[in-house]
N, CA, C and O atoms as a Maestro MAE file, in Angstrom:
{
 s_m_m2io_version
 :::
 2.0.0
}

f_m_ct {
 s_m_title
 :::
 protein
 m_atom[288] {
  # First column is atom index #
  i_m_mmod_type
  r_m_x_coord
  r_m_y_coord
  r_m_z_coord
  i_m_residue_number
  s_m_chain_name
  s_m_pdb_residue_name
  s_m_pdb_atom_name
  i_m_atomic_number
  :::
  1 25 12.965 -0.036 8.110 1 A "UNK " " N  " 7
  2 3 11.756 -0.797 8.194 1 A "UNK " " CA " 6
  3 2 12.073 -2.257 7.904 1 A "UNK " " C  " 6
  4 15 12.980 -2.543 7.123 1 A "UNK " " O  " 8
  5 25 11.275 -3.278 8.576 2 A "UNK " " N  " 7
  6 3 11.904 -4.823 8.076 2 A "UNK " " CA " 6
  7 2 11.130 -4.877 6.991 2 A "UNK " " C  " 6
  8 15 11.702 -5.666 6.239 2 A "UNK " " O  " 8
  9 25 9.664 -4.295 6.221 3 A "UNK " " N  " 7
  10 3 9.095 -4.900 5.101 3 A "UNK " " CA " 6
  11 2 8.558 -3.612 4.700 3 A "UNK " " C  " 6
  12 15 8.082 -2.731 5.416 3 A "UNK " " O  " 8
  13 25 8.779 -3.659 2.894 4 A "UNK " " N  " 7
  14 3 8.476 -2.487 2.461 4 A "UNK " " CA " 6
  15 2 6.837 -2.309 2.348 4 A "UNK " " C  " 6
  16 15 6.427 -3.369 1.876 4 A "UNK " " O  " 8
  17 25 5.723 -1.411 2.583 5 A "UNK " " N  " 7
  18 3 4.866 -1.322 2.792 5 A "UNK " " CA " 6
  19 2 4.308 0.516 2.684 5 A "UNK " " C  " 6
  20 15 5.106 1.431 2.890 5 A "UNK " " O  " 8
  21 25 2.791 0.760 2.322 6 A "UNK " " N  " 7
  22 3 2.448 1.721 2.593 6 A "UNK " " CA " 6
  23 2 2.112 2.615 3.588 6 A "UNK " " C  " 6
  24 15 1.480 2.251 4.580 6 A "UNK " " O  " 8
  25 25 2.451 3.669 3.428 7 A "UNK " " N  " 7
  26 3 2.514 4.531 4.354 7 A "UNK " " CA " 6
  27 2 1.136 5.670 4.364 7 A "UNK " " C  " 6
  28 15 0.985 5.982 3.183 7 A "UNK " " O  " 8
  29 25 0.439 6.156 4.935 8 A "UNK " " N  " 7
  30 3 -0.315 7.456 4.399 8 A "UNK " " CA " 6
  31 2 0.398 8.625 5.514 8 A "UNK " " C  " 6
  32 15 0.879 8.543 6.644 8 A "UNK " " O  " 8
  33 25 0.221 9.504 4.727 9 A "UNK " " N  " 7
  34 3 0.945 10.767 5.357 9 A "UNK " " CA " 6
  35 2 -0.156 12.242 4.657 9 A "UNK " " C  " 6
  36 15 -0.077 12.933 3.641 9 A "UNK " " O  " 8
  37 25 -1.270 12.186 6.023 10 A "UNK " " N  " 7
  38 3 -2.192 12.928 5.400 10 A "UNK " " CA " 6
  39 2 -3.366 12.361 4.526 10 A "UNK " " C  " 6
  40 15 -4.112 11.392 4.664 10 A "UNK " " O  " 8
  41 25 -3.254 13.238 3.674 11 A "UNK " " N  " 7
  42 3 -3.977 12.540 2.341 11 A "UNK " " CA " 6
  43 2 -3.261 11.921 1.371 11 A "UNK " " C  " 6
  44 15 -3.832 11.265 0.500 11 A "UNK " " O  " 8
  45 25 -2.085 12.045 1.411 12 A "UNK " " N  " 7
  46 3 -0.906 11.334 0.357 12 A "UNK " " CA " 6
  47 2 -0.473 9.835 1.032 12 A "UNK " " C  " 6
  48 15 -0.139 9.646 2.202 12 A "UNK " " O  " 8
  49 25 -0.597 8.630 -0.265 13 A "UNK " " N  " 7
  50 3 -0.068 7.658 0.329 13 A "UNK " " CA " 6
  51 2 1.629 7.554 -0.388 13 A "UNK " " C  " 6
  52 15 1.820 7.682 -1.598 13 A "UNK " " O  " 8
  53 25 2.869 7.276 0.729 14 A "UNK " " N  " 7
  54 3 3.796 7.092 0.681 14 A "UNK " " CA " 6
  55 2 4.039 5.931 0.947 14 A "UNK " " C  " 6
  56 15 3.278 5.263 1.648 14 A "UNK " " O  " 8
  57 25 5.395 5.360 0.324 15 A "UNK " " N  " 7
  58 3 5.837 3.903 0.190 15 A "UNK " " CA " 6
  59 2 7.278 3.833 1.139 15 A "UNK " " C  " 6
  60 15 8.340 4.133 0.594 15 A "UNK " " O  " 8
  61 25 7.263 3.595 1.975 16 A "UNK " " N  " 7
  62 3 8.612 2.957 2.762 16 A "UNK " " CA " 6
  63 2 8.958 1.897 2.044 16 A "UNK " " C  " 6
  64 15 8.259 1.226 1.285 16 A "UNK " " O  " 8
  65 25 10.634 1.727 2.469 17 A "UNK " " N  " 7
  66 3 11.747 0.415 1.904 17 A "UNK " " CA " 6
  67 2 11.969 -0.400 3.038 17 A "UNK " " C  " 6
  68 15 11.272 -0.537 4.044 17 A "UNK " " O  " 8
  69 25 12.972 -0.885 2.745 18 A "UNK " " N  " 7
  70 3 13.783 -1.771 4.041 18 A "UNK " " CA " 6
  71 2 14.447 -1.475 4.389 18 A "UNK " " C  " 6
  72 15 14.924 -1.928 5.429 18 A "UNK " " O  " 8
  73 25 15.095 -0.128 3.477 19 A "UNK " " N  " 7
  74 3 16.270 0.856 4.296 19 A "UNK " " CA " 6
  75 2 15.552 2.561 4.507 19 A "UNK " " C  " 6
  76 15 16.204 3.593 4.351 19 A "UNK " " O  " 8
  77 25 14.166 2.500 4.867 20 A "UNK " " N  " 7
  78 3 13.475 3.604 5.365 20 A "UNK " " CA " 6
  79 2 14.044 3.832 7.293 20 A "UNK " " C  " 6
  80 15 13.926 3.113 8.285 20 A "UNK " " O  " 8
  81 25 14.465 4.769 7.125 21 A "UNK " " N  " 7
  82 3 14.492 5.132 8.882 21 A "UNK " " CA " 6
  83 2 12.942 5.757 9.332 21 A "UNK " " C  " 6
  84 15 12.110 6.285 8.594 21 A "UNK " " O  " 8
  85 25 12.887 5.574 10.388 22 A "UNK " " N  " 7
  86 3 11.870 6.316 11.448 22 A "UNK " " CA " 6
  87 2 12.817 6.955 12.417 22 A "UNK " " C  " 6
  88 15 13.983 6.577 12.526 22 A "UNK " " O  " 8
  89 25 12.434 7.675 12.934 23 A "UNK " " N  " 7
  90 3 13.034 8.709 13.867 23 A "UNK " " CA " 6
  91 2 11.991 9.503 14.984 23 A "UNK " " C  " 6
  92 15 11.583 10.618 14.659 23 A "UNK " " O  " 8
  93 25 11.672 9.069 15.964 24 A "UNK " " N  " 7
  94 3 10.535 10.060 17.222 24 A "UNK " " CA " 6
  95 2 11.270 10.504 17.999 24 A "UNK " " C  " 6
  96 15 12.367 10.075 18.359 24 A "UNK " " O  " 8
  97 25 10.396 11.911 18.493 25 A "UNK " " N  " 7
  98 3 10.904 12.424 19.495 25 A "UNK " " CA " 6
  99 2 9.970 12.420 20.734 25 A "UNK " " C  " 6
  100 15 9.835 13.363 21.514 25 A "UNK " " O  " 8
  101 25 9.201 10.938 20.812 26 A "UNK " " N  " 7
  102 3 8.285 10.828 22.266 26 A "UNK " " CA " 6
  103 2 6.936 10.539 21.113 26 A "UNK " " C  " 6
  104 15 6.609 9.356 21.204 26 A "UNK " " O  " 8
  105 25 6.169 11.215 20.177 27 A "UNK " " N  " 7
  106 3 5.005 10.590 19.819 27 A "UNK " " CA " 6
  107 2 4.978 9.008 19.273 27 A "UNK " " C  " 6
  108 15 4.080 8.168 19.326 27 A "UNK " " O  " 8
  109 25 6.053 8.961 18.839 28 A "UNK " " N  " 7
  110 3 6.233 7.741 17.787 28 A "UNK " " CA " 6
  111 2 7.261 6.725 18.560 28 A "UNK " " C  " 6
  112 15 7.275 5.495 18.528 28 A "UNK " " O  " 8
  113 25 7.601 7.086 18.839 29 A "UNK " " N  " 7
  114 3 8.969 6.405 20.315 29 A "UNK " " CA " 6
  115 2 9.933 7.429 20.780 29 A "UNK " " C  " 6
  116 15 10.151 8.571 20.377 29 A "UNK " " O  " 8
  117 25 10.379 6.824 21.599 30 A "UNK " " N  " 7
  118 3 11.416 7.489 22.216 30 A "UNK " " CA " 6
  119 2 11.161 8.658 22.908 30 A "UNK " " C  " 6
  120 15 9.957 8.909 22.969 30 A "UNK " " O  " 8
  121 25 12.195 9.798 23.679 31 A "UNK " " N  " 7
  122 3 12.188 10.510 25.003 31 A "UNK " " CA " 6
  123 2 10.898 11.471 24.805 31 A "UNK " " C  " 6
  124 15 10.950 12.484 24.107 31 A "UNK " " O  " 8
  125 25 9.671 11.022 25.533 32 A "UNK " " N  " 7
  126 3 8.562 12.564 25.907 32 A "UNK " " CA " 6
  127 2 8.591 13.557 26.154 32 A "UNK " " C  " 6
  128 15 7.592 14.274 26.131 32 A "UNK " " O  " 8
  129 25 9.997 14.028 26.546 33 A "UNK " " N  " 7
  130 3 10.387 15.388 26.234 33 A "UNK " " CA " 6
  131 2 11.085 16.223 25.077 33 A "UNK " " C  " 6
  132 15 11.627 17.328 25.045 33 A "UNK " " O  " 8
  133 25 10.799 15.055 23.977 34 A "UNK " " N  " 7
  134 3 11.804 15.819 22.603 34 A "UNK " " CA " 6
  135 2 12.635 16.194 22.478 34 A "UNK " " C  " 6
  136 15 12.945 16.829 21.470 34 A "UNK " " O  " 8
  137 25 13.662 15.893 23.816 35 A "UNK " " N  " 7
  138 3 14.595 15.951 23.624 35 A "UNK " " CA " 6
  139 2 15.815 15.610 22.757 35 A "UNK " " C  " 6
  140 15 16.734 16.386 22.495 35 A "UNK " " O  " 8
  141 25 15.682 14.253 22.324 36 A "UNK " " N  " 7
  142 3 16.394 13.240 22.165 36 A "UNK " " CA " 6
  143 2 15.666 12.464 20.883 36 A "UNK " " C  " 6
  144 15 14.757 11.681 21.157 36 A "UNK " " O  " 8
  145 25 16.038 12.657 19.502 37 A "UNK " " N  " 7
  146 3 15.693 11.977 18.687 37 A "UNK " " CA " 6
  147 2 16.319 10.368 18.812 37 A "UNK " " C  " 6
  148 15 17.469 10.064 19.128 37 A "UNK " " O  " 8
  149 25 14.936 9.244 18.382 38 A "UNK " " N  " 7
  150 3 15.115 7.880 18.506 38 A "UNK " " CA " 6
  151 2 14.740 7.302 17.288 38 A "UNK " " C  " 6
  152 15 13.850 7.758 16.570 38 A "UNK " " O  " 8
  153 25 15.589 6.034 16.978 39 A "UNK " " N  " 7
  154 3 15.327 5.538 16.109 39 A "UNK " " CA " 6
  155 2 13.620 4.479 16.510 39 A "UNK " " C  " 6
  156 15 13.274 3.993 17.587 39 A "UNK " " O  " 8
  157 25 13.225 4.463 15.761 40 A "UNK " " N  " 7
  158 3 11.615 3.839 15.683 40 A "UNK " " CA " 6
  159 2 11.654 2.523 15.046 40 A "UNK " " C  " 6
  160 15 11.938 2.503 13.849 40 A "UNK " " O  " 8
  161 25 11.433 1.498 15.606 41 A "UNK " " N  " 7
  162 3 10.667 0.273 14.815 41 A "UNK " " CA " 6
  163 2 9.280 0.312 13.970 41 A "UNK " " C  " 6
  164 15 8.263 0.864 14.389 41 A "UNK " " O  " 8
  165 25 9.365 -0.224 12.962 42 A "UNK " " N  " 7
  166 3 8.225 -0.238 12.007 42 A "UNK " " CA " 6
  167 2 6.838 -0.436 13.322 42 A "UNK " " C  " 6
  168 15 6.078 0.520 13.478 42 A "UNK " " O  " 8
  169 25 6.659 -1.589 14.088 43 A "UNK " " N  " 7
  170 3 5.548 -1.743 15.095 43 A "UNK " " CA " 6
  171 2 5.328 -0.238 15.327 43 A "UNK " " C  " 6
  172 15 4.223 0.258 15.105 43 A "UNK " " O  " 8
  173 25 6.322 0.468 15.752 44 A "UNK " " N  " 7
  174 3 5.990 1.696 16.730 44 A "UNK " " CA " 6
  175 2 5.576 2.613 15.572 44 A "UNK " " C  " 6
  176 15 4.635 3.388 15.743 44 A "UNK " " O  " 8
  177 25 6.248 2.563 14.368 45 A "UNK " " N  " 7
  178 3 5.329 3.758 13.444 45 A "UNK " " CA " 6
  179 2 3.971 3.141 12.906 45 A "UNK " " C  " 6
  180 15 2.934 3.795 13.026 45 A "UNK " " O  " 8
  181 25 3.966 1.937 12.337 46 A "UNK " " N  " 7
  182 3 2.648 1.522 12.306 46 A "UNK " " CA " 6
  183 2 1.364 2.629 13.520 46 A "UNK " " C  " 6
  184 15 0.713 3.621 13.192 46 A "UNK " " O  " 8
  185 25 1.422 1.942 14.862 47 A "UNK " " N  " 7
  186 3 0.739 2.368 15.957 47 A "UNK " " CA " 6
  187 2 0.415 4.108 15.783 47 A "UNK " " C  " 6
  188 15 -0.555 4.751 15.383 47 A "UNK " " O  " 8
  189 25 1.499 4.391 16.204 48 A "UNK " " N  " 7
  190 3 1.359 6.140 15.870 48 A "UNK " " CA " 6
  191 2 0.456 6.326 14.440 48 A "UNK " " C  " 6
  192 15 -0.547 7.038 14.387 48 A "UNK " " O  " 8
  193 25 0.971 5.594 13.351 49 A "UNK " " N  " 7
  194 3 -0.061 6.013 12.788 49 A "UNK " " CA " 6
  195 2 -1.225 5.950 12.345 49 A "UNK " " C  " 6
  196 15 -1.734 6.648 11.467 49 A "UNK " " O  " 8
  197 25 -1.878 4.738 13.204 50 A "UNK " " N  " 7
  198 3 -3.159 4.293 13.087 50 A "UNK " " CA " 6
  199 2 -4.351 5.611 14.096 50 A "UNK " " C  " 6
  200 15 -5.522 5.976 13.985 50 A "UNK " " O  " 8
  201 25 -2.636 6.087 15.459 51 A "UNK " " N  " 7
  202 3 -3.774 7.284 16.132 51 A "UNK " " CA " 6
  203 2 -3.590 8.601 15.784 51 A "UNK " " C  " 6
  204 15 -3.977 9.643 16.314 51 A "UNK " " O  " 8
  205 25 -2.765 8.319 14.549 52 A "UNK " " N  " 7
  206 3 -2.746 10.178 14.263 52 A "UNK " " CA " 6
  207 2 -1.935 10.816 15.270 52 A "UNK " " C  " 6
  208 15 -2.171 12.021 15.355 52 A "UNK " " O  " 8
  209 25 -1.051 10.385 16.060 53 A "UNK " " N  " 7
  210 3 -0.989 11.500 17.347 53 A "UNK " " CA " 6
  211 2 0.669 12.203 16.940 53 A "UNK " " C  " 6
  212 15 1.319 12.759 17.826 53 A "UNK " " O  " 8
  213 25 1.057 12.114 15.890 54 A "UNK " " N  " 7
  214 3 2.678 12.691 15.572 54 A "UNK " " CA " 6
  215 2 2.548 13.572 14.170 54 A "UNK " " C  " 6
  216 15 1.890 13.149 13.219 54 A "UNK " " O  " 8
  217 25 3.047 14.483 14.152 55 A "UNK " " N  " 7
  218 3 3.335 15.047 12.919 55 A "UNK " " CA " 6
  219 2 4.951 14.381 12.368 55 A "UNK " " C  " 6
  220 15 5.949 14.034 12.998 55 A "UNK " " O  " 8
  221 25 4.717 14.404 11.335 56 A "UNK " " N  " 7
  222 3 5.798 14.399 10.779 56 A "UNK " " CA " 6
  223 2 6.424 14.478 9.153 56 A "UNK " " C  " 6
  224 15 5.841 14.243 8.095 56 A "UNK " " O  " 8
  225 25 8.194 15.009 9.471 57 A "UNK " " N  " 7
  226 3 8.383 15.143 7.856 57 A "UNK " " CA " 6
  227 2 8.993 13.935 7.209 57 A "UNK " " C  " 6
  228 15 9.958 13.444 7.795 57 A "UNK " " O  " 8
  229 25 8.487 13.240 5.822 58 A "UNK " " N  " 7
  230 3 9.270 12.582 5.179 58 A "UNK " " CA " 6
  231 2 10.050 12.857 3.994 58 A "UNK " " C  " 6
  232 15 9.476 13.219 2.968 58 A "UNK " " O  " 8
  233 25 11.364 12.712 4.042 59 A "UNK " " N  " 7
  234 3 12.122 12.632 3.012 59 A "UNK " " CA " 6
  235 2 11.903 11.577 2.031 59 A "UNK " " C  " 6
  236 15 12.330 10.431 2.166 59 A "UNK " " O  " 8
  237 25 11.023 12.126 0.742 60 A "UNK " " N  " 7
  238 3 11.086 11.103 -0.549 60 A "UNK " " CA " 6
  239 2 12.133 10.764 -1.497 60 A "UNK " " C  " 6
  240 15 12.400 11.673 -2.282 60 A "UNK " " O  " 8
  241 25 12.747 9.766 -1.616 61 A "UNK " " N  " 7
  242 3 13.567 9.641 -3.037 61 A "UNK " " CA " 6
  243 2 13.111 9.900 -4.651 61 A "UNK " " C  " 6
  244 15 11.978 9.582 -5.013 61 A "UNK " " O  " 8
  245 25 13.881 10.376 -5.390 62 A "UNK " " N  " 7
  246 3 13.543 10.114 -6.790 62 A "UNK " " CA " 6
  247 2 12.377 9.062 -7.233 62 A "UNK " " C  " 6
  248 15 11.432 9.224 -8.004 62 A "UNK " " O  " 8
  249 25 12.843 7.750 -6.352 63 A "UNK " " N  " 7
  250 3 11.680 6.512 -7.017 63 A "UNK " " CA " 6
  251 2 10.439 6.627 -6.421 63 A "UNK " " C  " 6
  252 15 9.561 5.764 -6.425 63 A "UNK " " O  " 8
  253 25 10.367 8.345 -5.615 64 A "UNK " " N  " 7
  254 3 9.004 7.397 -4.529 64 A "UNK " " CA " 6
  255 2 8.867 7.258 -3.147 64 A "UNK " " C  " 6
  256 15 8.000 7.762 -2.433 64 A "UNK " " O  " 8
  257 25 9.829 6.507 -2.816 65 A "UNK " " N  " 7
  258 3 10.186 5.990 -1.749 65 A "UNK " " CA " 6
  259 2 10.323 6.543 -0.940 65 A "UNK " " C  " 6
  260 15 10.888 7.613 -1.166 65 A "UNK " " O  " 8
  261 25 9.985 6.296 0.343 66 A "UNK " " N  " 7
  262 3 10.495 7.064 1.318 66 A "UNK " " CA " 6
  263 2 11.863 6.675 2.260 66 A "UNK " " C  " 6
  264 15 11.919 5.589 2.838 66 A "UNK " " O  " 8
  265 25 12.704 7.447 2.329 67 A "UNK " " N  " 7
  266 3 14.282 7.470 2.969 67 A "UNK " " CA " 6
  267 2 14.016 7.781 4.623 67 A "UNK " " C  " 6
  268 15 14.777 7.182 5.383 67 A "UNK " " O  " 8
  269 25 13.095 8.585 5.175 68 A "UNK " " N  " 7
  270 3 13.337 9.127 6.254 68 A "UNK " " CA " 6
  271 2 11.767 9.248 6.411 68 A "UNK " " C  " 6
  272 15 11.007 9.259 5.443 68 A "UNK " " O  " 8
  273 25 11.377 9.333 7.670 69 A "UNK " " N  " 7
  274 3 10.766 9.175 8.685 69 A "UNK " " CA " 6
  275 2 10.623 10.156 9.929 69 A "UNK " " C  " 6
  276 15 10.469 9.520 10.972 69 A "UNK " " O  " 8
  277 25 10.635 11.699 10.114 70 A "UNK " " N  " 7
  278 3 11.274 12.430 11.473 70 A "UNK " " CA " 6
  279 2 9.910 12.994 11.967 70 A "UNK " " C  " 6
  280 15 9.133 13.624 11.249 70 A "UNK " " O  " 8
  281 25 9.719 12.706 13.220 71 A "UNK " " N  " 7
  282 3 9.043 13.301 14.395 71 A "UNK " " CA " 6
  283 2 9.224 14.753 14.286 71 A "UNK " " C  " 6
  284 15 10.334 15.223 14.035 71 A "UNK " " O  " 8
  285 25 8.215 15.465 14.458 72 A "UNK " " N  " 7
  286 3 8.987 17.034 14.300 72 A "UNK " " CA " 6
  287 2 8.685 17.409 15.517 72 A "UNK " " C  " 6
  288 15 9.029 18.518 15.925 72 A "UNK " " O  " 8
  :::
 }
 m_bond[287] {
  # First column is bond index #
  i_m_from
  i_m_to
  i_m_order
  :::
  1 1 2 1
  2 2 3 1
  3 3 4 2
  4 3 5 1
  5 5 6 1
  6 6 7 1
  7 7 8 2
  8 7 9 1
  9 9 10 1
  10 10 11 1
  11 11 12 2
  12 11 13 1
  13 13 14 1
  14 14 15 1
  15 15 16 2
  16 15 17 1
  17 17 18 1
  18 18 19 1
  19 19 20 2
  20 19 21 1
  21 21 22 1
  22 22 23 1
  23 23 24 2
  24 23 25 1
  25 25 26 1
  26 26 27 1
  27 27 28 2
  28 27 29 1
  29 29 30 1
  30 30 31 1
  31 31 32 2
  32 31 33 1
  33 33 34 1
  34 34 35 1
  35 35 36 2
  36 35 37 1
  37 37 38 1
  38 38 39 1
  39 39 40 2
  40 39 41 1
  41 41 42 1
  42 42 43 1
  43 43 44 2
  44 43 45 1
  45 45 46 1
  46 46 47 1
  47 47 48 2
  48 47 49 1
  49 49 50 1
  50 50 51 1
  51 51 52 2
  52 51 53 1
  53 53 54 1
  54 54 55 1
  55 55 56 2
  56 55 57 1
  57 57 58 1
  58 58 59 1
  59 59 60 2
  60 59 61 1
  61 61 62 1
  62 62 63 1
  63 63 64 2
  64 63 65 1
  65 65 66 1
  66 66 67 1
  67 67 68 2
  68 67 69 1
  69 69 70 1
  70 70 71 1
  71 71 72 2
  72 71 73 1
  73 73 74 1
  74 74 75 1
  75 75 76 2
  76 75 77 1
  77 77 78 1
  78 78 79 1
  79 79 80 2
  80 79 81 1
  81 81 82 1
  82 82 83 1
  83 83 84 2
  84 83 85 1
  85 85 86 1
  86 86 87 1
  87 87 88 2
  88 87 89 1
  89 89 90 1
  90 90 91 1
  91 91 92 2
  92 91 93 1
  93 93 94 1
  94 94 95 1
  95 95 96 2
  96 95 97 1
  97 97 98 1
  98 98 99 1
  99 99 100 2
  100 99 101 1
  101 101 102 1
  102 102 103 1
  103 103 104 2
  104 103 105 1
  105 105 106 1
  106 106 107 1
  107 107 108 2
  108 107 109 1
  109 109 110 1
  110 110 111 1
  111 111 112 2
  112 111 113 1
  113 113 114 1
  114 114 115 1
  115 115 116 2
  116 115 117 1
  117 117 118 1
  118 118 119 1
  119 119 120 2
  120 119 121 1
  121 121 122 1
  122 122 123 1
  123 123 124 2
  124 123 125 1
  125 125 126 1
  126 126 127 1
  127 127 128 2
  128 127 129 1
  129 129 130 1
  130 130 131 1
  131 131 132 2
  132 131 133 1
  133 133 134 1
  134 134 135 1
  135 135 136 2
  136 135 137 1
  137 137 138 1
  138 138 139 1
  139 139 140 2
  140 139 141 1
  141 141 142 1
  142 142 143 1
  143 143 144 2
  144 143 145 1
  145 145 146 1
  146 146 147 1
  147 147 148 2
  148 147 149 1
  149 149 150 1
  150 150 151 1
  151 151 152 2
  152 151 153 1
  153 153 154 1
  154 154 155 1
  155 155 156 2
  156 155 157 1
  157 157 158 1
  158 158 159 1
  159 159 160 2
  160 159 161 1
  161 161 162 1
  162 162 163 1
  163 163 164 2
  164 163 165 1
  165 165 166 1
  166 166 167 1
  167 167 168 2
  168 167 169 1
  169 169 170 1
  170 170 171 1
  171 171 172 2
  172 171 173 1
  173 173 174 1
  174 174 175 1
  175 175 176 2
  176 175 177 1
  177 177 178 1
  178 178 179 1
  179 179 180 2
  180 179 181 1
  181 181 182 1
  182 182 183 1
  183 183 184 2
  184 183 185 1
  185 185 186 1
  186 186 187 1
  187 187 188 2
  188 187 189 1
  189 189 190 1
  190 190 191 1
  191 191 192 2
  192 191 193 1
  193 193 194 1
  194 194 195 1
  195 195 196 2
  196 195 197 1
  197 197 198 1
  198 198 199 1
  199 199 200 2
  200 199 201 1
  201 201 202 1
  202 202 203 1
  203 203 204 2
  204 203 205 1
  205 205 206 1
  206 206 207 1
  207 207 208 2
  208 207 209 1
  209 209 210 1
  210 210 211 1
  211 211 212 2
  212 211 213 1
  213 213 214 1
  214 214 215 1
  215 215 216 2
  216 215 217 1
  217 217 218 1
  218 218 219 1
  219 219 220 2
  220 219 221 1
  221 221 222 1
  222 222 223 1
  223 223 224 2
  224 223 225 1
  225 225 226 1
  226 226 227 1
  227 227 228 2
  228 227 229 1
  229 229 230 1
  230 230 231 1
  231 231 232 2
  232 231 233 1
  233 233 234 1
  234 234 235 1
  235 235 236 2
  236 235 237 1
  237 237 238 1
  238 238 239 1
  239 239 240 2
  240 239 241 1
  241 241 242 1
  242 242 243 1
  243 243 244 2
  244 243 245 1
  245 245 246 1
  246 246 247 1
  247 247 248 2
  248 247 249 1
  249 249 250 1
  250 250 251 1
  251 251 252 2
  252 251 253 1
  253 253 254 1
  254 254 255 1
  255 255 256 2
  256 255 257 1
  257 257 258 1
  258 258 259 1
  259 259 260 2
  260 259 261 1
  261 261 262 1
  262 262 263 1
  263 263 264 2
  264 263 265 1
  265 265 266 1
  266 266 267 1
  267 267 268 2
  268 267 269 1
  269 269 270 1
  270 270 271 1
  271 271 272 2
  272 271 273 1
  273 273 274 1
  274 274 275 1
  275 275 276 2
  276 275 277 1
  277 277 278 1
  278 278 279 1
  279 279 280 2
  280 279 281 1
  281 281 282 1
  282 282 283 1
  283 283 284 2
  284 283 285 1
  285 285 286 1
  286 286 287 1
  287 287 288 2
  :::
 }
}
């Protein structure tokens, strides 16, 4: 991510870093056939998640934070 910022995931709000990855497989970016996991720009996860349209899992750190970002 370029700026650390909140995240909601559900009803839980999560905190991304500057070394948070995103990762889509077509909802969030990258190939519409899920084939092919892509790395995501903050713009593109922002968007996705203003429409709800991706599930996904995040990996939290010890502090909180979130490390990972994956399209499921």
């Amino acid at each position: 991510m370029t700026r650390p910022g909140k995240l909601h995931v559900g009803e839980r709000a999560r905190f991304g870093a500057y070394d948070t990855q995103a990762w889509g497989s077509g909802g969030i970016c990258g190939d519409a056939t899920g084939k092919v996991d892509t790395e995501c720009t903050q713009a593109q996860l922002e968007k996705a998640a203003k429409t709800g349209n991706a599930t996904v899992t995040v990996t939290i750190r010890k502090d909180g934070t979130a490390s990972e970002i994956r399209e499921q």
